[in-house]
N, C-alpha and C positions, 0 to 999 in steps of 0.2 A: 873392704868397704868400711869407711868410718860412721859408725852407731853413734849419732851428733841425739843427747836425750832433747824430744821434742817436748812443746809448751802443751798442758794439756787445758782447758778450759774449765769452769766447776762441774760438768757431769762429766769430764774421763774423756773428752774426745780430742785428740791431737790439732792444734792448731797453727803451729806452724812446720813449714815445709822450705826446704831450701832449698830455691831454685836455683840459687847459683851454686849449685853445688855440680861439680864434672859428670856425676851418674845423673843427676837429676837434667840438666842442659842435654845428653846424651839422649835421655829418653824423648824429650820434649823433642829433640831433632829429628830420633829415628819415625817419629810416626807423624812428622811435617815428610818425608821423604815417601811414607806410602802412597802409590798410585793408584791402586784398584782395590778392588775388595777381594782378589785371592791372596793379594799381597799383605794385605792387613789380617786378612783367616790365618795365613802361614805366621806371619810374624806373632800375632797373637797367640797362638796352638802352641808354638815356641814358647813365649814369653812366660803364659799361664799355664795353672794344673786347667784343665775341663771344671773341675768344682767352680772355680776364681769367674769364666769364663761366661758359667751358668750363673753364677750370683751377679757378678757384672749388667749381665742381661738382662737379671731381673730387676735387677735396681734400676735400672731406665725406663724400663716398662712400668716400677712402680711410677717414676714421674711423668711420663705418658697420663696413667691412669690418674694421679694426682691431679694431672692439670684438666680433666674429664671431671671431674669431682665426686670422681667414684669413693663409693665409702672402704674405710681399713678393712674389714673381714671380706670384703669382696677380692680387692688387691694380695690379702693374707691368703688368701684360697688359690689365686692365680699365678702369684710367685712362690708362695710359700715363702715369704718374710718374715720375720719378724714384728710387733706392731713399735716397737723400737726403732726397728732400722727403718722402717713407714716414715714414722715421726722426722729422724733424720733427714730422710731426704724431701720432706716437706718442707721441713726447715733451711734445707740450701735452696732450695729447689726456689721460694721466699727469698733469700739471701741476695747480700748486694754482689755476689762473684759471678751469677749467673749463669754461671757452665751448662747446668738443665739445660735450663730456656736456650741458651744459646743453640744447643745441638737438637732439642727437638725444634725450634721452629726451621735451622739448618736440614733435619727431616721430614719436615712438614709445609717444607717451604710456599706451595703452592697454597696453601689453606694453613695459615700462621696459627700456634694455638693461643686459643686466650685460656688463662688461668681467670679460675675460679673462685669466690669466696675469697677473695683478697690475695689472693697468691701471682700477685701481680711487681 
């Protein structure tokens, strides 16, 4: 696999990502191709260690809980996050890429969420 060094932004965080890159197209294909949810458990259990998989889940929950306008030490308690990695996904979650919002209201579909205190 080619280690292409990424852009990182003034606090250290990677900002770009290549999507046209074969492994990257790849991935983005293999999980447009899952049908169910044992198929995504398998693929994923595959893919990820258990730790990845646990942290995964909790960073969506943080933005669940974000968009609830729960406070950091409450979401720190409940994921065990970081109040860093909080901020972070506050801050996409905010972002014009939308990925969050996109999948929790794709979750929540029946009762859309609204974000709160501007996280809109």
């Amino acid at each position: 696999m080619k280690n292409k060094k990424a852009k990182n932004n003034k606090n250290g965080i990677k900002i770009d990502v290549n999507w046209n890159s074969k492994e990257a197209k790849q991935l983005v294909e293999a999980f447009l191709k899952i049908k169910n949810a044992d198929e995504a458990k398998r693929f994923l259990r595959d893919l990820m260690t258990v730790g990845e998989i646990e942290e995964f889940g909790n960073r969506l929950e943080a933005a669940r809980l974000l968009t609830r306008d729960t406070q950091y030490c409450a979401i720190i308690e409940r994921t065990g996050l970081s109040s860093t990695t909080i901020a972070r996904i506050s801050k996409w979650l905010r972002g014009p890429l939308g990925g969050y919002r996109l999948i929790l209201n794709k979750l929540h579909h029946s009762n859309p969420l609204k974000l709160e205190k501007g996280l809109s």
